[in-house]
C-alpha positions in Angstrom: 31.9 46.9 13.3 28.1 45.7 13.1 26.3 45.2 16.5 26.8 42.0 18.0 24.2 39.7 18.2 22.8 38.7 21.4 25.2 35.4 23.1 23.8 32.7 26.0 26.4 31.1 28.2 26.1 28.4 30.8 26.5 29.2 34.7 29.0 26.1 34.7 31.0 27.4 31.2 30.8 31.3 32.6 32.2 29.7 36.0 35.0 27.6 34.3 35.7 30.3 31.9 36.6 33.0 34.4 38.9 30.6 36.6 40.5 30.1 33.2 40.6 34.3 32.6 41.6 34.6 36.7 45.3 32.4 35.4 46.2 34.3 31.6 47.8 37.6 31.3 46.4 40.8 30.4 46.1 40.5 26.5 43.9 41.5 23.6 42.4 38.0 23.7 41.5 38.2 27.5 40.0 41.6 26.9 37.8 40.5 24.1 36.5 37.2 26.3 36.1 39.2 29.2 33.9 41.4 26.9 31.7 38.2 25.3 30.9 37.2 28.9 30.0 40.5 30.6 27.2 41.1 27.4 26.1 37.2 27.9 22.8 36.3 28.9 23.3 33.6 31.7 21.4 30.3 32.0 21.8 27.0 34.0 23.1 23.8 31.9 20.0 22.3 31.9 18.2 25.7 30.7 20.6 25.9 27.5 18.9 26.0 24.1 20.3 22.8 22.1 21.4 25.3 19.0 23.6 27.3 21.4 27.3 27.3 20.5 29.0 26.4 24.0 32.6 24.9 25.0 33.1 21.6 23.9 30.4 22.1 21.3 31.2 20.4 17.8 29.9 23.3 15.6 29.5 23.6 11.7 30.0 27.5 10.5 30.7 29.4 7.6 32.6 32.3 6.9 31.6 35.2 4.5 33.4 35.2 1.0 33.8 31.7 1.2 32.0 28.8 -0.3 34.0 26.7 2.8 32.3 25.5 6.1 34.2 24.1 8.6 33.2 21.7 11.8 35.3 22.3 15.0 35.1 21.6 18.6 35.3 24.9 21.0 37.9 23.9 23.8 39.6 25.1 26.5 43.2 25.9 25.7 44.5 23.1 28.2 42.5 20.6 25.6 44.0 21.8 22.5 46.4 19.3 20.7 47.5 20.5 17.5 44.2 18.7 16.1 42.7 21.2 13.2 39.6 20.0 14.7 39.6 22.3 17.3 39.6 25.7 18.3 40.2 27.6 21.3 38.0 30.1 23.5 40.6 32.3 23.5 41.8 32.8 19.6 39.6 35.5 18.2 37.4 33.1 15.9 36.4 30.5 19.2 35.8 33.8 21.5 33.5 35.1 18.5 32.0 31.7 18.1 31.2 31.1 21.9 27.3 31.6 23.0 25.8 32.1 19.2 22.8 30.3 18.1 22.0 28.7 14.4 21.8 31.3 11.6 23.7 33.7 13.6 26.5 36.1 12.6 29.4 37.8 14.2 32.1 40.3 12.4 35.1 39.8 14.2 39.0 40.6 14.0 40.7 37.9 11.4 44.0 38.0 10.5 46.0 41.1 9.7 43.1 42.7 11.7 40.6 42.1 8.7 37.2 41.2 9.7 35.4 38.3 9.5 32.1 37.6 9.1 30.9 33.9 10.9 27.8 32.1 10.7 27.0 29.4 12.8 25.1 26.4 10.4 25.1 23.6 12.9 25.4 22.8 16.3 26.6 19.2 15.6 27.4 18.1 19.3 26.4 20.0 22.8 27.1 18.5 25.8 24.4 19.9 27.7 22.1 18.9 25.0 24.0 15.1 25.4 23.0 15.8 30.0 27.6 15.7 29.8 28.0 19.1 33.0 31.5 17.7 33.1 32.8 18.2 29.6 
């Protein structure tokens, strides 16, 4: 796998994101969250670049080998709905996604354990960006 790019996460998202880790079983996805955060470099809200991928983000991204791009919302798993709008921290693809920047890419376990290679385009929606801490 290629090195992993450098990911920025919010005191309040790292805070909210561990209570959430602190209530799920041990699994692969826990492990590779657990992982995302302890590599993170930590900021406040209001210190949070406005091209940073964070939860509740609306993001555009592309995937390698595919002329597609996709917009999605990073949520919690409490907030998914069956909406194919939305993704979740904890499936492989949100957990990759979670902390990257604009132009950035991340190899990371698809399925049948194939990698995939993401690229953020667009940060469509942030809430710190938007002044929302309570999203």
């Amino acid at each position: 796998m290629a090195q992993l790019p450098p990911v920025t996460i919010s005191t309040l998202d790292l805070a909210r994101l561990e209570a959430l880790l602190d209530k799920q079983p041990d699994s692969d996805a826990v492990r590779r969250l657990e992982n995302e955060l302890e590599r993170a470099t930590i900021v406040t809200p209001q210190e949070m670049p406005d091209n940073i991928v964070t939860m509740n983000s609306v993001i555009r991204f592309s995937m390698a080998g595919s002329d597609e791009t996709f917009t999605k919302t990073l949520c919690f798993p409490r907030d998914m709905d069956g909406s194919k709008d939305k993704i979740s921290v904890l499936a492989p693809i949100g957990t990759a996604l979670l902390g990257l920047s604009v132009g950035q890419c991340i190899e990371w376990p698809g399925p049948n354990g194939r990698p995939l290679t993401v690229t953020i385009t667009d940060v469509e929606y942030q809430p710190e960006r938007a002044g929302n801490y309570q999203s």
